[in-house]
C-alpha positions as CSV (number, residue, x, y, z in Angstrom):
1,X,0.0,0.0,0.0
2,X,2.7,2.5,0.4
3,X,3.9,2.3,-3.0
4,X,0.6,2.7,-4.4
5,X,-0.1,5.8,-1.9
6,X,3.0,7.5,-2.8
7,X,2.6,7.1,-6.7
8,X,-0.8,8.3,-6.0
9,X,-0.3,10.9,-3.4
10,X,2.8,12.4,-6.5
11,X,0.7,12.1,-9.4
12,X,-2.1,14.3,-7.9
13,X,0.2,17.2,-7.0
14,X,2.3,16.6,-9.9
15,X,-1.3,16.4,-12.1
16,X,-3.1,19.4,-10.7
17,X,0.2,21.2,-10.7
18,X,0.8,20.8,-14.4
19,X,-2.7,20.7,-15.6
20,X,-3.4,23.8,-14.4
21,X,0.0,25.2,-15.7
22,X,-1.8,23.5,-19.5
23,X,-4.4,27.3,-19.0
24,X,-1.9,29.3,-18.0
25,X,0.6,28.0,-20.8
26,X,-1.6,28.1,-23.3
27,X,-2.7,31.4,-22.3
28,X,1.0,32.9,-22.5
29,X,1.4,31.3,-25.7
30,X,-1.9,32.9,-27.2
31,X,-1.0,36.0,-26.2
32,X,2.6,35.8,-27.6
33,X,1.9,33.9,-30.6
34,X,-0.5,37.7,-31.5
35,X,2.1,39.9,-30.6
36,X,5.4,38.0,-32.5
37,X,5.8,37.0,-35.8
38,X,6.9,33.0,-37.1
39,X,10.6,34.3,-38.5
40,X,10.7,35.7,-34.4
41,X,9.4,32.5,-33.1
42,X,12.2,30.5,-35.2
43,X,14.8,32.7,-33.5
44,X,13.9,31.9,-30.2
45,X,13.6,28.3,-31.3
46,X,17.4,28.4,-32.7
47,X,18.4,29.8,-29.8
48,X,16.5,27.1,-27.2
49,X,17.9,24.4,-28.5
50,X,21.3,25.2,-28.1
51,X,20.8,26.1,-24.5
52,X,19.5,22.7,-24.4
53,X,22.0,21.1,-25.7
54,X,24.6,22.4,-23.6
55,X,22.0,21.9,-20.8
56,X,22.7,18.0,-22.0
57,X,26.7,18.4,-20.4
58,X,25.6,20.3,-17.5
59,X,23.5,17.7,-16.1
60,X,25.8,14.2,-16.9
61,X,22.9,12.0,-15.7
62,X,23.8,13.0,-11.9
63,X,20.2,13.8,-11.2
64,X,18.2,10.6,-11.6
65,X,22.0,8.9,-10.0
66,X,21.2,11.2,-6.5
67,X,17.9,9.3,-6.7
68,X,18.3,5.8,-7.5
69,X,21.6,5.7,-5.2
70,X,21.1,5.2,-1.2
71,X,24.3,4.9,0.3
72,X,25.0,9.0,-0.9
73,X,26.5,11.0,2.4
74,X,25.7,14.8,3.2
75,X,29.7,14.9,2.1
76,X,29.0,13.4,-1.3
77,X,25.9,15.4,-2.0
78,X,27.8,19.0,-1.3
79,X,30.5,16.9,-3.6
80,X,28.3,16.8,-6.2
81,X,26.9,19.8,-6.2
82,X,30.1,21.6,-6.0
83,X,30.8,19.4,-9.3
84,X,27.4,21.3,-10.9
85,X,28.5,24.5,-10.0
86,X,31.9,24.1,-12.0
87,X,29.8,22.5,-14.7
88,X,27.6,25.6,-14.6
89,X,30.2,28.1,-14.5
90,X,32.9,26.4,-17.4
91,X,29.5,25.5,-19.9
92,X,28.8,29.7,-19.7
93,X,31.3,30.5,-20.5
94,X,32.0,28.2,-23.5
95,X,28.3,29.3,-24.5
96,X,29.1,33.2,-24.5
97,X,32.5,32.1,-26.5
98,X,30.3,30.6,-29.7
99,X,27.2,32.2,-29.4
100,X,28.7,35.0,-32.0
101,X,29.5,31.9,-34.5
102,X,26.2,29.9,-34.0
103,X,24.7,33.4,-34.9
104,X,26.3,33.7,-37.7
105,X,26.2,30.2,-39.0
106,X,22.2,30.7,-39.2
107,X,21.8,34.4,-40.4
108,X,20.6,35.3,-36.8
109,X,22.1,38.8,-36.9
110,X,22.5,40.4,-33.7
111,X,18.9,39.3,-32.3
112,X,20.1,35.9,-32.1
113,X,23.4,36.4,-30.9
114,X,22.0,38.6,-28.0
115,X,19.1,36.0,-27.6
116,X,21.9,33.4,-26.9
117,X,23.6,35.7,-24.8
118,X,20.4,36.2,-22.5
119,X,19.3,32.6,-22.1
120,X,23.2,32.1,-20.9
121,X,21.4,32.7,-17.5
122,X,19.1,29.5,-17.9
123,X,21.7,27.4,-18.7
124,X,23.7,28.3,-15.5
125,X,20.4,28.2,-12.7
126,X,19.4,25.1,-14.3
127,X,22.8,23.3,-14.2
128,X,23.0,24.5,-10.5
129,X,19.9,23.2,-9.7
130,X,19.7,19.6,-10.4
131,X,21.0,18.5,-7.2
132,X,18.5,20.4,-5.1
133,X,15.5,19.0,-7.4
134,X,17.0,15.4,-7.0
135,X,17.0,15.8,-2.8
136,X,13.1,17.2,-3.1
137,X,12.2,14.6,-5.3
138,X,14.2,11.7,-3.4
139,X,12.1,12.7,-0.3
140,X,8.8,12.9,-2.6
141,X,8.0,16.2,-1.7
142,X,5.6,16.3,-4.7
143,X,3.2,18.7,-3.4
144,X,6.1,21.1,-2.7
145,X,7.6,20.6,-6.1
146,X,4.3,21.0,-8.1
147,X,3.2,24.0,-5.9
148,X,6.6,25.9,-6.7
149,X,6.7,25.2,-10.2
150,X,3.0,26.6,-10.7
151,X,3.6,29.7,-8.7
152,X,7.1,30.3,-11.0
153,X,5.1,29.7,-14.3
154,X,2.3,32.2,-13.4
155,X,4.5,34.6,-11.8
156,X,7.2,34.6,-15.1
157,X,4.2,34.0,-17.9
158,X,2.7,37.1,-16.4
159,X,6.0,39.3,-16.4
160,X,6.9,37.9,-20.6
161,X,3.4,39.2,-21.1
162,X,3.7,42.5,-19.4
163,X,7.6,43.1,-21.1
164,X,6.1,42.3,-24.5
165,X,3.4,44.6,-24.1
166,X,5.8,47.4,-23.1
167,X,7.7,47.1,-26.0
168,X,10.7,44.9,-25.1
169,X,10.0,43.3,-28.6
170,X,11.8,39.5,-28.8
171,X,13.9,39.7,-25.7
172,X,10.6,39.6,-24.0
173,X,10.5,35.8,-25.0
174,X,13.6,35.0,-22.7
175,X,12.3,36.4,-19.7
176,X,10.0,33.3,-19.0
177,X,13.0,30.9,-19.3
178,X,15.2,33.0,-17.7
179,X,13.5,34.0,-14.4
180,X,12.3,30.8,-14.3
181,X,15.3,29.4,-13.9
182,X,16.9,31.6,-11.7
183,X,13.3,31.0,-9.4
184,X,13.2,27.7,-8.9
185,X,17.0,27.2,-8.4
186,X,16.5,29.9,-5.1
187,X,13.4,28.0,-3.8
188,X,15.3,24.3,-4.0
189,X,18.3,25.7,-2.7
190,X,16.4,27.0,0.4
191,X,15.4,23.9,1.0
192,X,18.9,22.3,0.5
193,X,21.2,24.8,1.4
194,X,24.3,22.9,0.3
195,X,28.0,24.2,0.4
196,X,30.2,23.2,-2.1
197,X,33.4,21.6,-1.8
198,X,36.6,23.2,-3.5
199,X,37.5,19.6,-5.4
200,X,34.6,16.7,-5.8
201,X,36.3,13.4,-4.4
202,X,37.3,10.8,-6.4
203,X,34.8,8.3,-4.4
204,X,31.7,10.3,-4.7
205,X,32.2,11.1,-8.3
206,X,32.8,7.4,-8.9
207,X,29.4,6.6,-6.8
208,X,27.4,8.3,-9.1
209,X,29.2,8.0,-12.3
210,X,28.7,3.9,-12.0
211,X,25.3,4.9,-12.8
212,X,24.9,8.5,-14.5
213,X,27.4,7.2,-17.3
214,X,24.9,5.5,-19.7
215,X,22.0,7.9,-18.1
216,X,24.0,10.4,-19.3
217,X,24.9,8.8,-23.0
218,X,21.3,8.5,-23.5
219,X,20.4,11.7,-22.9
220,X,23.2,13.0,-25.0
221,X,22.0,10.9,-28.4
222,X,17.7,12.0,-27.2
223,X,18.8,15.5,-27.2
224,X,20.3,14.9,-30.9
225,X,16.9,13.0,-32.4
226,X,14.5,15.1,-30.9
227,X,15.9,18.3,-31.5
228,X,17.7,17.7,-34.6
229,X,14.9,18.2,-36.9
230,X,15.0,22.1,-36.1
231,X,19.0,22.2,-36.3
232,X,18.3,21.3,-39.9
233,X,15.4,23.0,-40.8
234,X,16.4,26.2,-39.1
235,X,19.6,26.2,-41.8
236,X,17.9,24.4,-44.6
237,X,14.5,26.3,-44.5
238,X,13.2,29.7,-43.5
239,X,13.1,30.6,-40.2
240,X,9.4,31.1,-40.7
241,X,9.2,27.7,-41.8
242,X,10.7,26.4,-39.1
243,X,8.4,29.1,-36.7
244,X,5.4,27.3,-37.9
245,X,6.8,23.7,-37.9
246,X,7.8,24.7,-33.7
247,X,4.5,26.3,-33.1
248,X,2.9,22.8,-34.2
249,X,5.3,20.1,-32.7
250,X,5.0,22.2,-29.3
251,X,1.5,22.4,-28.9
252,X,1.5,18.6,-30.2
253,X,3.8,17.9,-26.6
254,X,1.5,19.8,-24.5
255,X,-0.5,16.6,-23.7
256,X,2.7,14.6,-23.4
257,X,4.7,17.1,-21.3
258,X,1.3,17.7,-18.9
259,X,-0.2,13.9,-19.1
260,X,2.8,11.2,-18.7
261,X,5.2,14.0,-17.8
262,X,2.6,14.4,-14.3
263,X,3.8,10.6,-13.6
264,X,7.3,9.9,-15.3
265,X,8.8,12.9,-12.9
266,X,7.1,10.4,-9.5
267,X,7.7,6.9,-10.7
268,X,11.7,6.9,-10.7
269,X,11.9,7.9,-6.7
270,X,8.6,5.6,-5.9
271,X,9.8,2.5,-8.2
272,X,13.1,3.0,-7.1
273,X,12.2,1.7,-3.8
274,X,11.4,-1.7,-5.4
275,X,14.4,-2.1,-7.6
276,X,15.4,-5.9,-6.5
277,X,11.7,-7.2,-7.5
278,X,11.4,-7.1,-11.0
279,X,8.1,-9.1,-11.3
280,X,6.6,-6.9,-8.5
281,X,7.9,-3.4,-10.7
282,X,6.8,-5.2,-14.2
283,X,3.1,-5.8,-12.7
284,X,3.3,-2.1,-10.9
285,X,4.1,-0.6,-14.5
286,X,1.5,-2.0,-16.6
287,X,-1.1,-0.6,-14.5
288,X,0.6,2.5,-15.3
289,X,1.0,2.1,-19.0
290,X,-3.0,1.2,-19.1
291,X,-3.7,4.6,-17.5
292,X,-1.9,6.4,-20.4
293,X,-2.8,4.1,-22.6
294,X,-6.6,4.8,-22.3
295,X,-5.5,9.0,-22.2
296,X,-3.4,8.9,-25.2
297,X,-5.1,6.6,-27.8
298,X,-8.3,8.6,-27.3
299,X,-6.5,12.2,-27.3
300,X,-4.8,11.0,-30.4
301,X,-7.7,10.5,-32.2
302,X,-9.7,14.0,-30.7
303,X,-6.4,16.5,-31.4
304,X,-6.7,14.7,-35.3
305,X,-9.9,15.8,-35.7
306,X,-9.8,18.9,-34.0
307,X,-6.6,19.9,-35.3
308,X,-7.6,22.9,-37.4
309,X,-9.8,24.9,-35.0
310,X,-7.1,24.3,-31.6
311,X,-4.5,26.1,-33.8
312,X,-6.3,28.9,-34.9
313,X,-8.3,29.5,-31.6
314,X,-5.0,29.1,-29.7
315,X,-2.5,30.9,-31.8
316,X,-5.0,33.4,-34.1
317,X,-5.2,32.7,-38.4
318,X,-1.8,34.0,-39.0
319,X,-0.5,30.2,-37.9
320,X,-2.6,28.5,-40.4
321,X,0.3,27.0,-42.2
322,X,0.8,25.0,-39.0
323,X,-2.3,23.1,-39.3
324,X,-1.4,20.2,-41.4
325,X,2.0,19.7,-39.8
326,X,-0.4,19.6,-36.0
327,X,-2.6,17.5,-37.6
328,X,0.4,14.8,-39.0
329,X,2.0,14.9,-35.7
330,X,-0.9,14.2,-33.6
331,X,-0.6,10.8,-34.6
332,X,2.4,10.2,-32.6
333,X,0.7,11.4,-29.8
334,X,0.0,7.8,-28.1
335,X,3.1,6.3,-29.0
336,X,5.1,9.3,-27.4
337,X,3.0,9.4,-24.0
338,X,3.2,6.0,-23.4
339,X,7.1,5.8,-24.4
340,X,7.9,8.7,-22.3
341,X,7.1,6.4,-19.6
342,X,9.7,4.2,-20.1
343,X,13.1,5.8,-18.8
344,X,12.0,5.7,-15.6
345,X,11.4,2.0,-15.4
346,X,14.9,1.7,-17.0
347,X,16.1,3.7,-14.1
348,X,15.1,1.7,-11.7
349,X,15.7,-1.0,-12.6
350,X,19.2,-0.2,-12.6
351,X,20.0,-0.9,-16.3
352,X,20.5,2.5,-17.4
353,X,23.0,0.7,-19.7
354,X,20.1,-0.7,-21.9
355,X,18.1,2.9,-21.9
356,X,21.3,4.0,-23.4
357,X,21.3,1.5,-26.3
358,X,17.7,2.3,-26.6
359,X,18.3,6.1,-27.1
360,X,21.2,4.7,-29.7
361,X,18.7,3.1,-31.7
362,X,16.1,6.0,-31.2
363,X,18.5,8.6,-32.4
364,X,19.5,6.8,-34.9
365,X,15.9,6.4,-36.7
366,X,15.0,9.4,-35.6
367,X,18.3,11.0,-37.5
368,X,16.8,9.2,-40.8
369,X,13.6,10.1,-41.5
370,X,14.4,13.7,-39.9
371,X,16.9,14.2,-42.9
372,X,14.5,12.1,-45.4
373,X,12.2,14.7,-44.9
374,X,13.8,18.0,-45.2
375,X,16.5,16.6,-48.1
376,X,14.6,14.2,-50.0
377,X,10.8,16.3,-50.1
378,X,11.5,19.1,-48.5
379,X,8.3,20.0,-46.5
380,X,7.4,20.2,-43.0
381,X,4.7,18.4,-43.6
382,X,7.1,15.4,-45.0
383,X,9.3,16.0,-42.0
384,X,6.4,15.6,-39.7
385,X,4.9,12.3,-40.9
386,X,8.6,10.5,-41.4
387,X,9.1,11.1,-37.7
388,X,5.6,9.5,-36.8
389,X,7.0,6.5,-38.9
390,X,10.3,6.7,-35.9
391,X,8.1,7.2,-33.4
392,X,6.4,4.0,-33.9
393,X,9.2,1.6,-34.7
394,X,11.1,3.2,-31.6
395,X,7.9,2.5,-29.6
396,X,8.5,-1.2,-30.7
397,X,12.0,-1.4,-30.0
398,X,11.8,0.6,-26.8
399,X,9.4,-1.9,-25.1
400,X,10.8,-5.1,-26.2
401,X,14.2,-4.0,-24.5
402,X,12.5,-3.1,-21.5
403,X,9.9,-6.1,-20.9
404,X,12.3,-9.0,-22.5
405,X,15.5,-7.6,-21.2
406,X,15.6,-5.0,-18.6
407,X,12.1,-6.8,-16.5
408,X,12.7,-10.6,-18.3
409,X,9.3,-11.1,-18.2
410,X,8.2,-11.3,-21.3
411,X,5.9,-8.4,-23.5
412,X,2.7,-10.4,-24.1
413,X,1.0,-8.4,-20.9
414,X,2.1,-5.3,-22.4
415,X,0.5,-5.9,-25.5
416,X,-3.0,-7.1,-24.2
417,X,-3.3,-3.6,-22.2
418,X,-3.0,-1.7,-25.0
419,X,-5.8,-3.5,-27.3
420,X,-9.1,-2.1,-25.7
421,X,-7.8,1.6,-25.5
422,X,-6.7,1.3,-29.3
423,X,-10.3,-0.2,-30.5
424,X,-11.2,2.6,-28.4
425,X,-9.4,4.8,-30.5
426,X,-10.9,3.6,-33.7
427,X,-14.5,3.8,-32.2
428,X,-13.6,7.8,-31.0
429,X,-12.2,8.5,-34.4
430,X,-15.7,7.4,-36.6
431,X,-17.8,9.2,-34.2
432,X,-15.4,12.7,-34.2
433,X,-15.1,11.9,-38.5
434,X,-19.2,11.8,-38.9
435,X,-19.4,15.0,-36.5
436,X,-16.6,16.8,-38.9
437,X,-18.8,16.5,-41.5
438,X,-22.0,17.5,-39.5
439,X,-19.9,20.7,-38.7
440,X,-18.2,21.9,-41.9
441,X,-17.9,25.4,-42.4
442,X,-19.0,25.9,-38.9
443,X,-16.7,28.7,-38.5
444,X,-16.9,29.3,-35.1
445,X,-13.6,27.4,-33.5
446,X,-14.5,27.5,-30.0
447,X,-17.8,26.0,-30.4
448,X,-16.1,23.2,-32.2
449,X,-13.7,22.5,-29.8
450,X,-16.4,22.0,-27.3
451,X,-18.3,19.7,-29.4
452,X,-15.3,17.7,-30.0
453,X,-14.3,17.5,-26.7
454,X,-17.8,16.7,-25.3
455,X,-18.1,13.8,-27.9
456,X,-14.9,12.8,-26.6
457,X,-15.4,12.4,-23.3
458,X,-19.1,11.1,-23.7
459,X,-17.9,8.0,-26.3
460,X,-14.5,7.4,-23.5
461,X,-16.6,7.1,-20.8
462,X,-19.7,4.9,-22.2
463,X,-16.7,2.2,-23.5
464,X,-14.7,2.4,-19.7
465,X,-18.1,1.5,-18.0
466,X,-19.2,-0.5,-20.9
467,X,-16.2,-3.3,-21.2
468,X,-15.7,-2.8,-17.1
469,X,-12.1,-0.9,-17.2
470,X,-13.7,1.0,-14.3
471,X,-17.3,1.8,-12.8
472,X,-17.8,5.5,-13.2
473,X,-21.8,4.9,-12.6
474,X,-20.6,3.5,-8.9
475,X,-18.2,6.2,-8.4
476,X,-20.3,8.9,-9.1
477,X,-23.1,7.7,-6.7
478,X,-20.6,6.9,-3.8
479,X,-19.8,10.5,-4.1
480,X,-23.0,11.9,-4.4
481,X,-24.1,9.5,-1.3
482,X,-20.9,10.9,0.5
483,X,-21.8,14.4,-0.3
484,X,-25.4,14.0,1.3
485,X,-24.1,12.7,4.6
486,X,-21.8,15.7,4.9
């Protein structure tokens, strides 16, 4: 029971925590996306992804290792955190050294290189803080940690909002990563007020290096194949290409960074605790994979159909060329939710050398069809649906590691959990495709979205109390009994 309470008690801070940081997200973005142009957004794209790919060196895997390792003194925490702070400090300043060439390697002009210059300040806050995030999430202070990161995001979407309507023109788009950064670094660090050592020993380096190694490999090569499709595409197409192509894949990892990313961020310190049982953390997971399975299969199908009327209500008609890219990458939706998962079981199960071959084999397919579709046809469009094709075969490959290597116990379980939320899938999409027709030429893209998602959540519910997945009828009257006794 307390595994079960904790995972519970962390996915419902971590839940209302993110979902309510989905409205104020989008509602930052809505705003922005009317006051900044595509070739703008592209800028800030470029310049994001080098951050995070430096952010990539800075963290060396040592936050899950704090984690997953038990036998860590107070010595070898301040050891490792001294070992962040000359990270953050040597990373700056080889990112001020080339921010002038990556500016100039893709026509960024002085915006960029000042951009680059800005988000400097990110990089460093977020390098420092990964040991105090590791401690509060070791101890499963989830409440804490989803409270804190709410109150930063309103806080710093409000102040982006409030610069750009003064007249602080792009640079108002680095002052949500930036003081976010800089927030929740002071806040962990209150909690965990470590002092650094001059020199890291050699002992608690090698403690958590026997383990952030390959965690750290495999985040080097997942940086590379998900963010190499806008490396390319920010040289080999416009920058306003690539502004619509970002505005599409981000809103597409809204449900993927608020849905799985509210239970991947809680399963690593609660599985962690069963790490010798691999039967016990096989049979703990699949419930787990079910529950996203049954989210992401149906919101694959409703963000298909509805596609056309959540960009333009969210973003305004100027984004219309982002449509069909949305709409292509939705499809992935699913695949990536319930993949995302994943890493955390890997983690665990202390076989971070496998997640590492994994991300290998990801990058790798993800490297092909990202270069298939920008070099061979040459569309965003292209781009998008030859990295649905990766998604899929990595989703394959990803869970056969895990279930016949990492747990050796066999797939066959996994499998049978995701059959009713797939026929699911294909009942939700034939209702939503016979109401897109009922609604053509509508026009009026709220009212649509609120059809669509009403038919939605009516046709998922009917097949969970329908094929017995779980008794919403029950549920409902136990509360409404409950209620009347109060």
């Amino acid at each position: 029971m307390g595994l079960k309470k904790d995972l519970e008690s962390g996915v419902l801070y971590t839940s209302l925590a993110k979902y309510a940081g989905v409205f104020i997200t989008l509602g930052v973005s809505a705003v922005l996306a009317r006051l900044f142009t595509p070739q703008q957004f592209g800028i800030i794209n470029i310049a994001t992804v080098f951050i995070a790919f430096f952010a990539v060196f800075s963290d060396l895997g040592l936050g899950p290792a704090v984690i997953q390792k038990r036998d860590l003194t107070e010595r070898d925490l301040r050891g490792v955190f001294s070992l962040t702070l000359w990270m953050a400090v040597m990373l700056s300043l080889i990112f001020i050294s080339v921010s002038g060439l990556i500016s100039r390697f893709y026509d960024g002009g002085e915006q960029l290189h000042k951009v680059l210059l800005i988000l400097t300040a990110n990089l460093f806050f977020n390098t420092l803080n990964m040991v105090p995030n590791a401690l509060l999430m070791k101890e499963k202070r989830f409440r804490f940690a989803a409270m804190r990161s709410l109150g930063v995001q309103l806080v710093c979407g409000a102040i982006a909002i409030v610069a750009a309507l003064s007249g602080m023109g792009i640079y108002a788009l680095t002052i949500n990563p930036v003081l976010s950064g800089i927030a929740i670094f002071i806040i962990n660090y209150s909690q965990h007020p470590l002092i650094p050592l001059l020199v890291p020993d050699r002992e608690t380096v090698g403690k958590v290096f026997s383990f952030s190694a390959f965690q750290f490999g495999f985040q080097l090569v997942n940086y590379f194949s998900r963010n190499l499709d806008k490396l390319l595409m920010g040289r080999y197409m416009t920058m306003t290409e690539l502004g619509f192509y970002d505005k599409s894949y981000r809103l597409m990892m809204l449900p993927l960074q608020n849905i799985s990313f509210v239970i991947t961020p809680v399963m690593h310190p609660v599985f962690a605790q069963i790490q010798d049982d691999r039967q016990y953390l096989s049979d703990a997971y699949i419930k787990v994979v079910k529950i996203l399975a049954y989210v992401g299969f149906p919101l694959t199908a409703a963000m298909f159909f509805m596609s056309e009327d959540l960009v333009l209500f969210v973003f305004g008609n100027q984004w219309g060329p982002s449509v069909p890219c949305f709409r292509i990458l939705s499809l992935s939706v699913a695949f990536q939710i319930i993949s995302s998962s994943s890493g955390a079981v890997f983690q665990a199960a202390n076989d971070t050398r496998r997640l590492f071959r994994c991300g290998v084999f990801t990058a790798v397919t993800m490297v092909l069809a990202i270069c298939m579709g920008i070099f061979v046809f040459g569309t965003t469009e292209m781009v998008a649906a030859c990295l649905c094709l990766a998604f899929a075969a990595n989703f394959i490959q990803g869970f056969s590691s895990l279930f016949c290597g990492s747990l050796k116990c066999g797939w066959g379980k996994f499998w049978k959990t995701l059959v009713r939320p797939f026929i699911l899938c294909l009942l939700l999409s034939a209702v939503l495709w016979g109401a897109s027709l009922l609604m053509t030429g509508i026009g009026n893209h709220l009212l649509a979205l609120v059809i669509y998602s009403c038919l939605s959540a009516a046709v998922s519910c009917a097949f969970v109390q329908l094929t017995g997945e779980y008794d919403i009828v029950n549920k409902i009257k136990t509360v409404l009994c409950h209620s009347k006794k109060q």
